[in-house]
GUFIBA-979206 format. One record per residue (C-alpha): x, y, z; residue number from 1. Coordinates in Angstrom, 1 decimal. Each point is the difference from the previous one (the first is absolute). Example, Ala and Ser with C-alpha at 12.3 -4.5 7.8 and 13.67 -1.06 7.14 Angstrom:
2
+--------+--------+--------+------+
|      X |      Y |      Z | kegu |
+--------+--------+--------+------+
|   12.3 |   -4.5 |    7.8 |    1 |
|    1.4 |    3.4 |   -0.7 |    2 |
+--------+--------+--------+------+
***
This chain:
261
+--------+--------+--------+------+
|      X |      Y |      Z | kegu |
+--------+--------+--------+------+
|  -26.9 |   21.7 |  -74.1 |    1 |
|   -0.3 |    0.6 |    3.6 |    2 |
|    0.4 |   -2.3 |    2.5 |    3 |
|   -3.7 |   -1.3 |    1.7 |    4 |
|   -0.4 |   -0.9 |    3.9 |    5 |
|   -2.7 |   -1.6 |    1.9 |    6 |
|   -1.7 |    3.6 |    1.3 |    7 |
|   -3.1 |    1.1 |   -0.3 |    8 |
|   -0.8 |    3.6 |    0.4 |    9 |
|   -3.6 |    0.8 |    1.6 |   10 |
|   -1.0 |    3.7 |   -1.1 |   11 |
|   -3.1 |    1.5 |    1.6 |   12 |
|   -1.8 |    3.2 |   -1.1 |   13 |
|   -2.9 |    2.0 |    1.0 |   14 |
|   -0.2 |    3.1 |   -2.2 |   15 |
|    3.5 |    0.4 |   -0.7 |   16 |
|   -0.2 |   -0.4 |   -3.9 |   17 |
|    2.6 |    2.8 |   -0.6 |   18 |
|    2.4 |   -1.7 |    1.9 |   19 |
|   -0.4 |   -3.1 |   -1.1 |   20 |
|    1.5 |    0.0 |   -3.2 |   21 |
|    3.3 |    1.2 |    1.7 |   22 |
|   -0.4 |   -2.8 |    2.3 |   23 |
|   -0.5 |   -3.4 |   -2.8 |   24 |
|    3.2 |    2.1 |   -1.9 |   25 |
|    2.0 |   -0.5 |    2.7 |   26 |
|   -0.4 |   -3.3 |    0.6 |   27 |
|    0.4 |   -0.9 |   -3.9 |   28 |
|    2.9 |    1.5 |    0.2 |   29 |
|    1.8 |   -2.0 |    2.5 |   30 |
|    3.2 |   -1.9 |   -0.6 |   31 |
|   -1.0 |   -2.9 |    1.7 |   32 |
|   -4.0 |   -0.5 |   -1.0 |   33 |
|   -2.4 |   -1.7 |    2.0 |   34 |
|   -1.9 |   -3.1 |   -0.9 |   35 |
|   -3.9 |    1.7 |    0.7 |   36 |
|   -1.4 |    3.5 |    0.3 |   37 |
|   -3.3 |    0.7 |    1.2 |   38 |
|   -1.8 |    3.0 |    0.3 |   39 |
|   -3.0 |   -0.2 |    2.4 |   40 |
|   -2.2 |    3.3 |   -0.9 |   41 |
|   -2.2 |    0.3 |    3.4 |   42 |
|   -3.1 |    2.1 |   -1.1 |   43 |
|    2.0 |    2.3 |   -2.3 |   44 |
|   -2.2 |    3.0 |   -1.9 |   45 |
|    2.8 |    1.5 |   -1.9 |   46 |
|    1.8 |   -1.1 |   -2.7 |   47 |
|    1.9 |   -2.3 |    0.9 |   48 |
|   -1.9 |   -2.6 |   -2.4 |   49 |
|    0.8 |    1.5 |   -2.9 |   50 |
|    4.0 |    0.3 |    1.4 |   51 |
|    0.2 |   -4.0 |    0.3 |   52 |
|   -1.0 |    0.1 |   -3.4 |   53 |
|    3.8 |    0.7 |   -0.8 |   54 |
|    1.0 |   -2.4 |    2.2 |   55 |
|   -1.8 |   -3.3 |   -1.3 |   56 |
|    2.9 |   -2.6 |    1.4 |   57 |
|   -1.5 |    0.9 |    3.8 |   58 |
|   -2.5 |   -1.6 |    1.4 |   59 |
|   -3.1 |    2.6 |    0.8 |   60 |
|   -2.5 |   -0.7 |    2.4 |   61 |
|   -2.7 |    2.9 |    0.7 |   62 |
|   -2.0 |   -0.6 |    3.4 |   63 |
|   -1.9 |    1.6 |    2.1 |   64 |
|    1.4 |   -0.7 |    3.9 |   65 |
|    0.6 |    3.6 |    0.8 |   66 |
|    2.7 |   -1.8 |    2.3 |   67 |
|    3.9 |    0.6 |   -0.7 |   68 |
|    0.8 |   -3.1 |    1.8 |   69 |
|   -2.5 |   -2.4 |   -1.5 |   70 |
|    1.3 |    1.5 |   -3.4 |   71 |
|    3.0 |   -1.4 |    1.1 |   72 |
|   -0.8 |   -3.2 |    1.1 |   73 |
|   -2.0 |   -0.5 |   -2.9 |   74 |
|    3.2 |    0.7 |   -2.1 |   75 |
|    1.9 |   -2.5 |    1.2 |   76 |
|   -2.9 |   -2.9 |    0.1 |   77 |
|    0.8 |    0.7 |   -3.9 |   78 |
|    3.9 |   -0.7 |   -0.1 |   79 |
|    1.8 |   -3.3 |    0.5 |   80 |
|    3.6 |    1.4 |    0.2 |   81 |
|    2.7 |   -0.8 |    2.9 |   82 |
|    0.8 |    3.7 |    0.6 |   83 |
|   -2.9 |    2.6 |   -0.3 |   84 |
|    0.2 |    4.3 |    0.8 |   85 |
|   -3.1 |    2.0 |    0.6 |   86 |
|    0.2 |    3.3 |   -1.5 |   87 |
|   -2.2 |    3.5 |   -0.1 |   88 |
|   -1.0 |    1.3 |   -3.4 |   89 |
|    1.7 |    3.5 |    0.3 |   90 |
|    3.5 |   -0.8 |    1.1 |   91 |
|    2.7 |   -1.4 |   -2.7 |   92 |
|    2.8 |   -2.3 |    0.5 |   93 |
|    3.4 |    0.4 |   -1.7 |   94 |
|    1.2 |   -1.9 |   -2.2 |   95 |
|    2.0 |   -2.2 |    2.8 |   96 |
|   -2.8 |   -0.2 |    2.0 |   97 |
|   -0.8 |   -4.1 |   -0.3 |   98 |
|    3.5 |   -1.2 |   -0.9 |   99 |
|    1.6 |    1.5 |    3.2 |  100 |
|   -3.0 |   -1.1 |    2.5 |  101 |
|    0.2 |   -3.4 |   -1.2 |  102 |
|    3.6 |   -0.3 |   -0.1 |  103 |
|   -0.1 |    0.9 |    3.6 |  104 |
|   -2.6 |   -2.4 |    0.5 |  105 |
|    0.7 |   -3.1 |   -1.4 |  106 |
|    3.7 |    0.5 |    1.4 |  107 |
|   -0.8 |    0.6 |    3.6 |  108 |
|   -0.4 |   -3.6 |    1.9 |  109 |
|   -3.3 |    0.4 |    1.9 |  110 |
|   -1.5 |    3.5 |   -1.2 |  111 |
|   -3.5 |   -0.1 |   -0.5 |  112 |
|   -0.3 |    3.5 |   -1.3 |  113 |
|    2.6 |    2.9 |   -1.6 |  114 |
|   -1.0 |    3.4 |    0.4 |  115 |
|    2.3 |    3.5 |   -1.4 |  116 |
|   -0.5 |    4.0 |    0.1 |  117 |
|   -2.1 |    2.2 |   -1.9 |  118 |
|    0.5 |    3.0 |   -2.1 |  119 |
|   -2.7 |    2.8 |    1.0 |  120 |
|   -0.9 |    2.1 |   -2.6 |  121 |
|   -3.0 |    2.7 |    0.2 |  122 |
|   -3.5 |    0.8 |   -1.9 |  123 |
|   -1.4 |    3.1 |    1.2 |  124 |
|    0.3 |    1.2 |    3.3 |  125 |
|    1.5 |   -2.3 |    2.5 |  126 |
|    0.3 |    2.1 |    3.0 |  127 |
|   -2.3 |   -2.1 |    2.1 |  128 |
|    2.5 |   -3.3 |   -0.3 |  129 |
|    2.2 |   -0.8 |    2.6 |  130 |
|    2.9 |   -1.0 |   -1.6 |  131 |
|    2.4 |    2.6 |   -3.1 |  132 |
|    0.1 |   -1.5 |   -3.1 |  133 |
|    3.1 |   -1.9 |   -1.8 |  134 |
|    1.5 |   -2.3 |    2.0 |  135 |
|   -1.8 |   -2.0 |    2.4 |  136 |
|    2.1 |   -2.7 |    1.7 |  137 |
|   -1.6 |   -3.1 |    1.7 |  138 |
|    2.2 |   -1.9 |    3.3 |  139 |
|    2.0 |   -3.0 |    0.4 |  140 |
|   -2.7 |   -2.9 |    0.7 |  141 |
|   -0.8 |    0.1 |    4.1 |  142 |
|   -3.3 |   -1.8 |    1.5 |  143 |
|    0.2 |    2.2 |    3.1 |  144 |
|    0.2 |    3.2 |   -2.0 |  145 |
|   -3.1 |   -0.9 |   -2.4 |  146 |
|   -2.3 |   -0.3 |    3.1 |  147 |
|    0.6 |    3.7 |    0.6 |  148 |
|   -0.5 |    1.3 |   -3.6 |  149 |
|   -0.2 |   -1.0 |   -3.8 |  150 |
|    3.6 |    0.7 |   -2.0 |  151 |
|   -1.2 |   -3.2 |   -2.8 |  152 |
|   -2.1 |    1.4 |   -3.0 |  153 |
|   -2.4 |   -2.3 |   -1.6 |  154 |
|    2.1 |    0.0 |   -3.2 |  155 |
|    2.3 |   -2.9 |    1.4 |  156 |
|    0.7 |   -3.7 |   -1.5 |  157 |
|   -1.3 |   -2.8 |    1.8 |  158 |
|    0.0 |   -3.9 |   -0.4 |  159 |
|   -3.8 |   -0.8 |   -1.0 |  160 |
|   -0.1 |   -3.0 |    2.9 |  161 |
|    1.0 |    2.7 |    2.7 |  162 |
|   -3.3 |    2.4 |   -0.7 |  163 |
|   -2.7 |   -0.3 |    2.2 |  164 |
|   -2.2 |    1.9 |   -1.4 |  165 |
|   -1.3 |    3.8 |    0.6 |  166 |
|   -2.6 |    1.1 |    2.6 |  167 |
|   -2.9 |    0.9 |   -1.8 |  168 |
|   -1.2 |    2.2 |    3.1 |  169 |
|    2.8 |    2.4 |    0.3 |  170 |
|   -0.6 |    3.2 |   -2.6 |  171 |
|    3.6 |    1.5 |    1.7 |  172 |
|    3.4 |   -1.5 |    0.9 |  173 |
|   -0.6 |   -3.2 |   -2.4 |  174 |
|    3.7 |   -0.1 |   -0.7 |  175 |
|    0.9 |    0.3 |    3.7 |  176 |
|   -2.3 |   -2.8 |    0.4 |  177 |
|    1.2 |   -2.4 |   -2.3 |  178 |
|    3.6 |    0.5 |    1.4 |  179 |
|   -1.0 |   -0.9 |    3.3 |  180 |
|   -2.1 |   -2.5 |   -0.9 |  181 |
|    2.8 |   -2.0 |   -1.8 |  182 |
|    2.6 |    1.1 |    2.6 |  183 |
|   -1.6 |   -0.4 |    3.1 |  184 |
|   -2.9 |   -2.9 |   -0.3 |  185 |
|    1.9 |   -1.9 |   -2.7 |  186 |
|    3.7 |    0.6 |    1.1 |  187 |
|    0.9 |    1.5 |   -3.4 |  188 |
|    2.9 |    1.4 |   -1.0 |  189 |
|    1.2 |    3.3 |   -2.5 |  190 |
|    2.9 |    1.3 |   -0.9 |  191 |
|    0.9 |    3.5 |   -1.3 |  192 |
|    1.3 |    1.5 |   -3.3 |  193 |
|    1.5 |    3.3 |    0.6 |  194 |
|   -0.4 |    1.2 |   -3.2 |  195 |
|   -2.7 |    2.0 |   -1.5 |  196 |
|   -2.2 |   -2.2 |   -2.9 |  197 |
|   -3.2 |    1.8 |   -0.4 |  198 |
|   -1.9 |    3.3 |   -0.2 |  199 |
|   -2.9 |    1.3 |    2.6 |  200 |
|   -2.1 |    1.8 |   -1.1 |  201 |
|   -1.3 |    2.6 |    2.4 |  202 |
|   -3.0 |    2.0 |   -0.8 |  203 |
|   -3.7 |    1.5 |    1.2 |  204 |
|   -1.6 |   -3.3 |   -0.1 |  205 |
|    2.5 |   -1.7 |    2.3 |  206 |
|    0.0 |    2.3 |    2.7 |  207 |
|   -3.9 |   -1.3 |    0.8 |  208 |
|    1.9 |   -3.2 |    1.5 |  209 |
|    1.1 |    2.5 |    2.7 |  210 |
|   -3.5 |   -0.3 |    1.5 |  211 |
|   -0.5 |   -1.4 |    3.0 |  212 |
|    3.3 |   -1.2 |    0.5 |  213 |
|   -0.1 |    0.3 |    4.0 |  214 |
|   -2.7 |   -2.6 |    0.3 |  215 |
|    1.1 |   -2.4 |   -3.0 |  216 |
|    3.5 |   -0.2 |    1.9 |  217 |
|   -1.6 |   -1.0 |    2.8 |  218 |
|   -1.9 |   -2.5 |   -1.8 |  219 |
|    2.9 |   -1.1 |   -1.1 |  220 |
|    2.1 |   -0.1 |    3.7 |  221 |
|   -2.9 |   -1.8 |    1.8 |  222 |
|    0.1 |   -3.0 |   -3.2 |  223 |
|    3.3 |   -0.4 |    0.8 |  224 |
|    0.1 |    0.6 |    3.8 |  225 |
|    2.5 |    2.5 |   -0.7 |  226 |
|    1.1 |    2.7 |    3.2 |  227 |
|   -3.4 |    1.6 |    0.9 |  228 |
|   -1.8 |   -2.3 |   -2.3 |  229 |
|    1.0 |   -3.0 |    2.3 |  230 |
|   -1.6 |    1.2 |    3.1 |  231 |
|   -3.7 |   -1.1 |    0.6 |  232 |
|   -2.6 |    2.0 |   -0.6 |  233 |
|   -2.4 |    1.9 |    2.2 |  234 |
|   -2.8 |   -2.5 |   -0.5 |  235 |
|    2.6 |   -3.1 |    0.9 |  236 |
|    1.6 |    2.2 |    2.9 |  237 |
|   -4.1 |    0.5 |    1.7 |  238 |
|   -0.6 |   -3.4 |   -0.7 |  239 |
|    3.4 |   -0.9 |    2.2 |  240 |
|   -1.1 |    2.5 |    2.9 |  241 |
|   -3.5 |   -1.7 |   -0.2 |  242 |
|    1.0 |   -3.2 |    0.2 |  243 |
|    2.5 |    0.6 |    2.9 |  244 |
|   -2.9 |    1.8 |    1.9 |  245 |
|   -2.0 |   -3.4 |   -0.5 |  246 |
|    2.6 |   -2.1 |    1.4 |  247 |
|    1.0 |    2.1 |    2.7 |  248 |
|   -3.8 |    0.2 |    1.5 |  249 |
|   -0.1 |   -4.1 |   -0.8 |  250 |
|    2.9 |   -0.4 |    2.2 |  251 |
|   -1.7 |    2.2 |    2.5 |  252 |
|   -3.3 |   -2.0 |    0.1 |  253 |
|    2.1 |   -3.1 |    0.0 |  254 |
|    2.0 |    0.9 |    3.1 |  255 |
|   -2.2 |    2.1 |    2.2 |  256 |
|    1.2 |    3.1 |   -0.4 |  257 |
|    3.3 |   -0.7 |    1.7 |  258 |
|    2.7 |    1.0 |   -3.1 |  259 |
|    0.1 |    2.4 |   -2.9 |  260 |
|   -2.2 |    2.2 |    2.1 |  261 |
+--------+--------+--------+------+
***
């Protein structure tokens, strides 16, 4: 029999039915098995019903947010374990995938969270991504460097005491987010894996997360106070040169004239 840990994998899903049988394999099939599996089915009109049908150890919950990351946080309101992954429907782990992470994690003194590469393979046409498939490899954990871009994917194992929780606002960037949240406002720390446990999945339906990426980033920056993002904005920069107009013609009223003239 397989050894058991203390992990709970959160899986959510909105239309993604066809992939989602891949997905629940995958994770039956690891060599060290977690404790909990949920699948959070956010306003699903496929079939991915009738595919948890085959799957009746997993907990199933159908609702209707129409928001990835209060599927999310719903998902993990229903696990109790120590150790707990947030995973999308249509990629796969290998068979490694839980037994390395937490390894890593539960050796590493002060780690909050254990993140690895990715395998990117193709469905379709996947010109408009930015990135070739196969190997995709993440970076060396640096604070500094993860204000100026993302290189953690969601898929990554964290201590449940050390989440705080997804933004329910943010429609883009939601992994970015976390990260910073944890790293920056909660002084969290991650280490890397450099070796590549799981399988993205890059097709059509993906590439409408490309959307209004600009502005979302920017969201994202002024959070955070990151570069550009730190500096005040044009409402708080008038408000300055109004108010310094105010006290410079109170000063002149005050002496007569005589300075700032």
């Amino acid at each position: 029999m397989k050894a058991e840990a203390d992990i709970a994998v959160v899986i959510t899903s909105h239309n993604y039915g066809r992939y989602l049988g891949q997905c629940l394999q995958s994770v039956a099939d690891q060599s060290l098995r977690p404790k909990e599996v949920v699948v959070v089915d956010d306003a699903s009109t496929d079939e991915t019903a009738l595919v948890m049908r085959q799957f009746p150890e997993v907990a199933y919950y159908s609702v209707s947010f129409h928001n990835g990351n209060r599927a999310r946080n719903f998902g993990f309101s229903q696990v109790s374990c120590k150790a707990v992954v947030f995973f999308d429907a249509d990629n796969y782990m290998t068979p490694d995938f839980l037994q390395v992470l937490y390894g890593s994690l539960t050796r590493a003194e002060g780690v909050d969270f254990v993140y690895c590469d990715r395998i990117h393979f193709g469905e379709g046409d996947v010109s408009w991504y930015p990135h070739p498939m196969g190997l995709w490899q993440s970076r060396p954990f640096d604070r500094v460097l993860l204000k100026t871009f993302n290189y953690i994917d969601l898929a990554s194992l964290m201590w449940s005491r050390s989440f705080p929780g997804f933004d329910e606002t943010l429609q883009r960037y939601q992994d970015w987010d976390l990260w910073l949240n944890m790293v920056l406002k909660n002084g969290r720390l991650g280490q890397y894996v450099a070796e590549p446990l799981f399988y993205y999945r890059v097709h059509g339906m993906k590439s409408s997360r490309l959307q209004g990426r600009g502005r979302a980033r920017w969201h994202i920056r002024r959070k955070y106070r990151i570069g550009f993002g730190a500096l005040p904005g044009v409402r708080n920069l008038f408000w300055l040169y109004r108010s310094s107009r105010q006290i410079k013609a109170g000063l002149r009223r005050i002496l007569g004239g005589q300075i700032l003239s």
